[in-house]
N, C-alpha and C positions, 0 to 999 in steps of 0.2 A: 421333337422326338426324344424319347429317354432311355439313357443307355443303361444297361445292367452293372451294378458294382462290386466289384472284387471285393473278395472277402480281404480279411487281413493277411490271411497265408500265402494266399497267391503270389509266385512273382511276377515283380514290376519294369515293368523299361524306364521307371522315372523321366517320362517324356513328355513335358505338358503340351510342349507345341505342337507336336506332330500328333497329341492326342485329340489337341483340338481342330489340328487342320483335316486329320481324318476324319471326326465326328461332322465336321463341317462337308467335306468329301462325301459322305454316306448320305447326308441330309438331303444333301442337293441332289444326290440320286437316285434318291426316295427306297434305300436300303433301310431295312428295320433287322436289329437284333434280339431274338428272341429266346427264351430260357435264362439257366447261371451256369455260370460252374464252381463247383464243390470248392468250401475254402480248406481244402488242403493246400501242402507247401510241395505235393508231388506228385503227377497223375500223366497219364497217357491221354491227348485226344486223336481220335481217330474221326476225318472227313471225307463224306460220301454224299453222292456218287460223283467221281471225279473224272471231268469228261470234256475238259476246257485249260486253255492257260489262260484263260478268264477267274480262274476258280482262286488262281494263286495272288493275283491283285484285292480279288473283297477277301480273300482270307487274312492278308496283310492287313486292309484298311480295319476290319474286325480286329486284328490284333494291336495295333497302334490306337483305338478307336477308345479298345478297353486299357487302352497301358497295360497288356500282357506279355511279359518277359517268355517266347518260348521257340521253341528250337525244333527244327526240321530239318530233313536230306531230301538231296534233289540229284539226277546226274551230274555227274562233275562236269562234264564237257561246258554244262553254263557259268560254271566258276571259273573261266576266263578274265582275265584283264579287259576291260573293265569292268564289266556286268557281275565280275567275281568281288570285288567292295561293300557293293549297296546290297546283294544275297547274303553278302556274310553279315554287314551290318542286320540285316531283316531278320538274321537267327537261322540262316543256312547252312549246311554242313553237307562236303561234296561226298557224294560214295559213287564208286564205282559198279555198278549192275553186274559187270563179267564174269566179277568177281564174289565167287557164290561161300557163307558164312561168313561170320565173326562180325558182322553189321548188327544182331543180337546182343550178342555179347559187348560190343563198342557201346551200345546207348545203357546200356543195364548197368557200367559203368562209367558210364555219366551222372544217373539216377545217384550212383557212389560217392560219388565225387563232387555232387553240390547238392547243401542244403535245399535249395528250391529250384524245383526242375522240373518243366512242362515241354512233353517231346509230341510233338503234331507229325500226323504222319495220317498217308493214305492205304486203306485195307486192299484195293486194287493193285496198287502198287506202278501205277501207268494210268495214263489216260485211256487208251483202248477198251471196249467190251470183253469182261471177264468172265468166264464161267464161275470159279471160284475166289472168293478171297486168297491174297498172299495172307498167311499167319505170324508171319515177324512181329505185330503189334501185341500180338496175344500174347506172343512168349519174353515179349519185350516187360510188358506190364506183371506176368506171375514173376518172372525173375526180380525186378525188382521192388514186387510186393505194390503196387499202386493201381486204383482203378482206370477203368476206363471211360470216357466222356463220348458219346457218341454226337458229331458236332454235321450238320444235312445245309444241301445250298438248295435254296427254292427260289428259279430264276424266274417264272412267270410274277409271282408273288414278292420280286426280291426282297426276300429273306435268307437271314442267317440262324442256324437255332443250334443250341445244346441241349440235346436229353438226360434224362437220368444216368447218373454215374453206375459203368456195371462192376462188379468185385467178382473176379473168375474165379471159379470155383475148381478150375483146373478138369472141368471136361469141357474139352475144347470146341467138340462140336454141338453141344449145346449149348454154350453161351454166344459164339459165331451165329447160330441160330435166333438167339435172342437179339441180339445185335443186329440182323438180317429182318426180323421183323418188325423194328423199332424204323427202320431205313423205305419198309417199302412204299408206305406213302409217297415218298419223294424218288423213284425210280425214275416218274419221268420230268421230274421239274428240274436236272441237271441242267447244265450251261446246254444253251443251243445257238447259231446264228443268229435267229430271230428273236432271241430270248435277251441278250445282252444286253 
């Protein structure tokens, strides 16, 4: 199998072994990854449809897989001793759900605050069935000016894929729209019991 290779812009986890133990991990579970991503040094990806704690294992092996440096939130409650190390190591960052704003504004200044910054994050916002997208990613991305990567798990097919990068154009719900039609193929190929 052949994996897709980062541009030069990209950050890196400079991780040989664990890139190879993942790529070797993938192989043997006949996971293909599919698409790039944009060699920018700064972008938002957003992964859908998110419907499993299955989805956060190949999303890690896809990230060690590719030596991609990037960062994500999850609820704190799993940032516990010990399961709080190996999350943080993986590019976890604990947030609190209760607690409603300035989760925006925390990652838009991160965006700030490093040269090369890749922030993964789910438009659902939860694993449950959603009627609408949370928007935090949208406003995460115009704030600090970088596209968006729309990044699909297809579990029948295990696949991982990245699509075309979007560049908002700051109406919200046309580009969410756009974004929503790029996704529907894979409505039903989310994580399922029988799928894993």
């Amino acid at each position: 199998m052949s994996f897709p290779v980062l541009g030069y812009n990209i950050p890196r986890k400079a991780k040989p072994r664990m890139m190879r133990f993942a790529r070797w991990a993938l192989t043997r579970l006949n996971w293909e990854i599919q698409g790039t991503l944009p060699d920018h040094k700064q972008f938002v990806v957003i992964g859908a449809y998110h419907t499993s704690n299955w989805d956060f294992f190949v999303a890690m092996g896809v990230m060690f897989a590719l030596d991609l440096e990037g960062s994500w939130v999850a609820k704190h409650t799993i940032f516990r001793w010990p399961l709080g190390v190996f999350m943080r190591a993986c590019g976890g960052n604990p947030i609190d759900r209760k607690q409603h704003g300035g989760h925006v504004q925390r990652a838009i200044q991160l965006f700030e605050d490093n040269e090369k910054f890749v922030y993964a994050i789910t438009p659902e916002g939860t694993r449950s069935k959603v009627e609408r997208w949370k928007t935090g990613f949208y406003h995460i991305a115009c704030g600090a000016g970088v596209v968006i990567v729309p990044a699909y798990f297809d579990y029948p097919n295990r696949r991982v894929g990245f699509g075309s990068p979007l560049t908002p154009t700051g109406d919200l719900e046309h580009d969410i729209a756009v974004l929503q039609r790029f996704y529907e193929p894979y409505k039903e190929t989310a994580a399922r019991p029988d799928r894993v």
